[in-house]
N, C-alpha and C positions, 0 to 999 in steps of 0.2 A: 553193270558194266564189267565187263571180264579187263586183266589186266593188260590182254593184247590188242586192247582199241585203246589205250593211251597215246598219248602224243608219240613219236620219238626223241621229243627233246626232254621228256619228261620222263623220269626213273619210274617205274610201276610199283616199284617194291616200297619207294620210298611213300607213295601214295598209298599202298598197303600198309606199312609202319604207320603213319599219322593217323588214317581211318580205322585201323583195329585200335591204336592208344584212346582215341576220342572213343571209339564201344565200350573199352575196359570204363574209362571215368566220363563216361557219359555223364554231363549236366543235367539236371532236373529240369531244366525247359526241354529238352530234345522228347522226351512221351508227349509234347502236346505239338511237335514238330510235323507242317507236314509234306516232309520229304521221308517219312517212315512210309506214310500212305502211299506211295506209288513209286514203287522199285522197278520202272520202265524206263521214268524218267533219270536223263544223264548229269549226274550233277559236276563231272569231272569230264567237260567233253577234251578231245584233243584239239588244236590250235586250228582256227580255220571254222571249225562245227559249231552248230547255232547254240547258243548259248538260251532262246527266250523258251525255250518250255520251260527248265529248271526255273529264270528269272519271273515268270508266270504266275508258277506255283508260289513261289515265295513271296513272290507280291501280294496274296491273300493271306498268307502266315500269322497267326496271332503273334508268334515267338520271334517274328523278325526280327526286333530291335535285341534281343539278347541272342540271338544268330551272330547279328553284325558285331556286336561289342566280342562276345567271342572271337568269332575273325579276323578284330582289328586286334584284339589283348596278343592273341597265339601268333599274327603275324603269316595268317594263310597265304601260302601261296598259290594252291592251285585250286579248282573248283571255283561253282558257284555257290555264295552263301549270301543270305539275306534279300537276295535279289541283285546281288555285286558279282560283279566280276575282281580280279586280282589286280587289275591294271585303274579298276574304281575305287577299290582299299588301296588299290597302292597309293593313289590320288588323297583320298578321305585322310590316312595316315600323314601324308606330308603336311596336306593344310593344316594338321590339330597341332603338327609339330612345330612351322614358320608361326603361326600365332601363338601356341605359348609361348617361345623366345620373344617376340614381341612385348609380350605382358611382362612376364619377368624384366625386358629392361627399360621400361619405362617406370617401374616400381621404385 
């Protein structure tokens, strides 16, 4: 994906900072990742564009579940990961969040 097929609401650059930071410390699950396999697929569509090839691929992923714990720890915002969209982690994050407080005040 070049940086001028991002969104407009979405900074290019800043999506280049996050994804060159994540190559520098690339996790040890990301070699058995596979969205290394097929650099066609868009894992950063812009707003509007089909999200299900990327959610596809990662639906067969060995590494999915430490994709998503990834995603939810770093707080991604844009992209697909795990087979999520950002508006799915944004969801996933709130629930983990109303149920802890939950816990904690019934303790």
């Amino acid at each position: 994906m070049a940086l001028s097929d991002c969104s407009p609401n979405v900074n290019p650059e800043s999506i280049f900072v996050a994804f060159a930071s994540l190559l520098e410390g690339r996790p040890a699950w990301h070699a058995d990742a596979l969205c290394r396999e097929d650099p066609h697929i868009n894992f950063f569509p812009a707003q509007g564009e089909r999200t299900e090839p990327a959610k596809s691929l990662c639906a067969s992923c060995l590494v999915r579940a430490e994709c998503l714990d990834f995603a939810l720890e770093r707080g991604e915002k844009y992209g697909v990961w795990a087979a999520t969209s950002e508006r799915q982690r944004r969801h996933m994050r709130k629930v983990v969040s109303t149920s802890g407080r939950g816990d904690r005040e019934a303790a």
